[in-house]
VEXNUKOL-844251 format. One record per residue (C-alpha): residue number from 1; residue in three letters; x, z, y. Coordinates in steps of 0.5 Angstrom, whole numbers. Each point is the difference from the previous one (the first is absolute). Example, Ala and Ser with C-alpha at 12.3 -4.5 7.8 and 13.67 -1.06 7.14 Angstrom:
<sites>
  num  residu      x      z      y
    1     ALA     25     16     -9
    2     SER      2     -2      7
</sites>
This chain:
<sites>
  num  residu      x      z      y
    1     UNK    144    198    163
    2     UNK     -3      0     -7
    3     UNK     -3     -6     -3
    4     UNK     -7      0      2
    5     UNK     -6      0     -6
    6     UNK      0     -7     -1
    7     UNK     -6     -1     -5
    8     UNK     -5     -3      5
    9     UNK      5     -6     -1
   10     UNK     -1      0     -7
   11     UNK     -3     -7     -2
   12     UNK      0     -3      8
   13     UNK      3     -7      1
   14     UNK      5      2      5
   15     UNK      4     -6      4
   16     UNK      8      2      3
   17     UNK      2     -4      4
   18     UNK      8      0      1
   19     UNK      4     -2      7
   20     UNK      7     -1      2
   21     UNK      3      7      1
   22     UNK      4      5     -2
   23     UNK     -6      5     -2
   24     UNK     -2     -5     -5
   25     UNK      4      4     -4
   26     UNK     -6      6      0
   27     UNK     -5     -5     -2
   28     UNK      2      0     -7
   29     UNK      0      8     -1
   30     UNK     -7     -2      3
   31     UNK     -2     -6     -5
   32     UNK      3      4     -6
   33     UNK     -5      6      2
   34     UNK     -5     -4      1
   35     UNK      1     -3     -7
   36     UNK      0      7     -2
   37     UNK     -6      1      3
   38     UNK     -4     -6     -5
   39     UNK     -1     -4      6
   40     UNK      1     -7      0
   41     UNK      5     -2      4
   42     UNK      2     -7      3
   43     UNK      7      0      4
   44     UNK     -1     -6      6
   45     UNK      7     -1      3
   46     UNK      3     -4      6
   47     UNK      6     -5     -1
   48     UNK      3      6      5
   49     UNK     -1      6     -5
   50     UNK      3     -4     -6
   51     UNK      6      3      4
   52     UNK     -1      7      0
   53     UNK     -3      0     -8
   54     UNK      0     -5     -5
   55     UNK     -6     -3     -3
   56     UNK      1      2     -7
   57     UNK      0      7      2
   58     UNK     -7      1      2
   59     UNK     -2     -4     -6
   60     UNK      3      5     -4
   61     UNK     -3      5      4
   62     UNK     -7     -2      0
   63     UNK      1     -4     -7
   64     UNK     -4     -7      5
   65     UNK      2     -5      3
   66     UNK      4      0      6
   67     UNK     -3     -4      6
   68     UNK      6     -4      5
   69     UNK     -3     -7      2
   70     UNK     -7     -2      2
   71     UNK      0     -6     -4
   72     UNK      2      4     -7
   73     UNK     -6      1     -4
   74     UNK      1      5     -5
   75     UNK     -6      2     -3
   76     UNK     -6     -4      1
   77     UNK     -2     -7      2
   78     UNK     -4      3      6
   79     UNK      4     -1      7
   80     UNK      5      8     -1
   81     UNK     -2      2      6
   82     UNK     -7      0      0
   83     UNK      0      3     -8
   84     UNK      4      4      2
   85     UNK     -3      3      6
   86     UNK     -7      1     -3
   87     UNK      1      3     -6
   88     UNK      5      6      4
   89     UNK     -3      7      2
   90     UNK      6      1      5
   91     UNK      6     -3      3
   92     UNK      7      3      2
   93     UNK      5     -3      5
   94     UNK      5      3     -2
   95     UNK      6      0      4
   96     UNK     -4     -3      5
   97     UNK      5     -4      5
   98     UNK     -1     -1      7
   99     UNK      0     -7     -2
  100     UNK     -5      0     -5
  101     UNK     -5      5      5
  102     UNK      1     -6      5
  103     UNK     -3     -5     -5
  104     UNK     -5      5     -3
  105     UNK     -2      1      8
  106     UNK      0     -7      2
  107     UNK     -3     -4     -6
  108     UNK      5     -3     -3
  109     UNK      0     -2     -8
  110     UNK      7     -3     -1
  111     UNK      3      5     -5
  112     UNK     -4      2     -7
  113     UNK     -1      7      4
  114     UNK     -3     -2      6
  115     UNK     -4     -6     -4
  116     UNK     -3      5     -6
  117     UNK     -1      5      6
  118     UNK     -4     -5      4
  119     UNK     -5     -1     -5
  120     UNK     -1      7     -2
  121     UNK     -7      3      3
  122     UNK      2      7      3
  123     UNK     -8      1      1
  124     UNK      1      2     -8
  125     UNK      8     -1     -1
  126     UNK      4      4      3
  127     UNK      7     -1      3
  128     UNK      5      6      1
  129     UNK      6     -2      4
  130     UNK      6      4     -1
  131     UNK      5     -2      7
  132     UNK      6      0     -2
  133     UNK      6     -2      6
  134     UNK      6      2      5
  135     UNK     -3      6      5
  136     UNK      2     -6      6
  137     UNK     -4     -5     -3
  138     UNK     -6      6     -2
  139     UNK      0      1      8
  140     UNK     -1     -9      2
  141     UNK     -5      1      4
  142     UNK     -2     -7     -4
  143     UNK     -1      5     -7
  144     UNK     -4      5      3
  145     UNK     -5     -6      2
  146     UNK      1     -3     -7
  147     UNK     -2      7     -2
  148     UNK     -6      2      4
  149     UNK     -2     -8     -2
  150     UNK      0      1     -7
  151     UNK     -4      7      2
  152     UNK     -5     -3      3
  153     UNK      0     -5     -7
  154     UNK     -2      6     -4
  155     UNK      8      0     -3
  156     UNK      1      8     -2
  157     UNK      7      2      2
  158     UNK      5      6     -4
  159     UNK      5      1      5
  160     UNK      6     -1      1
  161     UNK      4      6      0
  162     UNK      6      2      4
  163     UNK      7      1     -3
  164     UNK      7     -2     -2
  165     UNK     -1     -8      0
  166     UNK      5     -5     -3
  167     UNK      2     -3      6
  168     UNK      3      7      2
  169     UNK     -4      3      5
  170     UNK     -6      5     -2
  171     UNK     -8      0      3
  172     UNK     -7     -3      0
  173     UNK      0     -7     -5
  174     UNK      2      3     -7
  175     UNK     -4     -2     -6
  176     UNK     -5      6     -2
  177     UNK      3      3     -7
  178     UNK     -4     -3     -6
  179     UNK     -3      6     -1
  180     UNK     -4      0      7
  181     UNK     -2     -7      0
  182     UNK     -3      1     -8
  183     UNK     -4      5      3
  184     UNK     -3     -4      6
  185     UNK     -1     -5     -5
  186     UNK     -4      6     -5
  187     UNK     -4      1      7
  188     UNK     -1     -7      1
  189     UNK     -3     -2     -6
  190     UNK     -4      6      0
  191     UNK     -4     -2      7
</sites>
């Protein structure tokens, strides 16, 4: 697929978040292009992700700074997770985890990504989740009620798609390619 026309992300303040998988590999080509794009973009990471990707790479990528702890204040005396979500025009969870739809579905606020995430107001701000996990775990009966949850709450969705995965087997649960998932995020910043 070709790069979509990203102009419509020029200016934007676009929030990334970033989970513990595999796929979080693509979310730097992502990043980057959105960078190139002109936006503005504010990498958030779980403990979980710091494993996959560093940190320092998604600085150098969106030339800001990375976010991996709640409690870590990088830009402003306001409380993170509330300056952050207002001034975002969208957000992107990307790997989204089974775990991460699981607290984003149930309410939990623990991690910096569940925690930004819960202040952001979808009414305005909308929120992008990319899935991204093993086609058995894809199939729990607990994930699809966590997606058809997260649905009902106004989250938009890219994916997943189906393919070779790392655990070796092929099927649903693999994360969108960065070009699909910028095009969706065009879409929703569009309206």
């Amino acid at each position: 697929m070709r790069l979509p026309d990203l102009t419509p992300l020029n200016g934007k303040s676009i929030i990334v978040a970033v989970t513990g998988g595999i796929a979080a590999y693509k979310t730097a080509t992502v990043v980057s292009k959105l960078a190139q794009a002109g936006a503005e973009v504010t990498v958030l990471m779980t403990e979980a992700a710091t494993h996959f990707v560093t940190p320092l790479t998604f600085q150098a990528l969106s030339a800001r700074p990375v976010y991996t702890s709640p409690w870590q204040h990088a830009e402003s005396n306001d409380p993170q997770h509330i300056s952050l979500a207002d001034r975002a025009d969208a957000a992107l969870v990307a790997p989204c985890t089974m775990d991460c739809m699981a607290r984003l579905a149930n309410g939990f606020a623990n991690d910096v990504v569940s925690l930004v995430l819960a202040a952001v107001d979808r009414a305005k701000t909308p929120v992008l989740l990319a899935p991204a996990m093993n086609s058995a775990m894809w199939a729990q009966a607990s994930t699809q009620r966590n997606l058809a949850q997260l649905k009902a709450d106004g989250y938009r969705t890219v994916g997943p798609a189906e393919g070779w995965q790392a655990c070796r087997h092929a099927g649903p649960g693999r994360m969108s390619e960065p070009e699909d998932i910028l095009a969706a995020l065009v879409e929703l910043v569009r309206g």
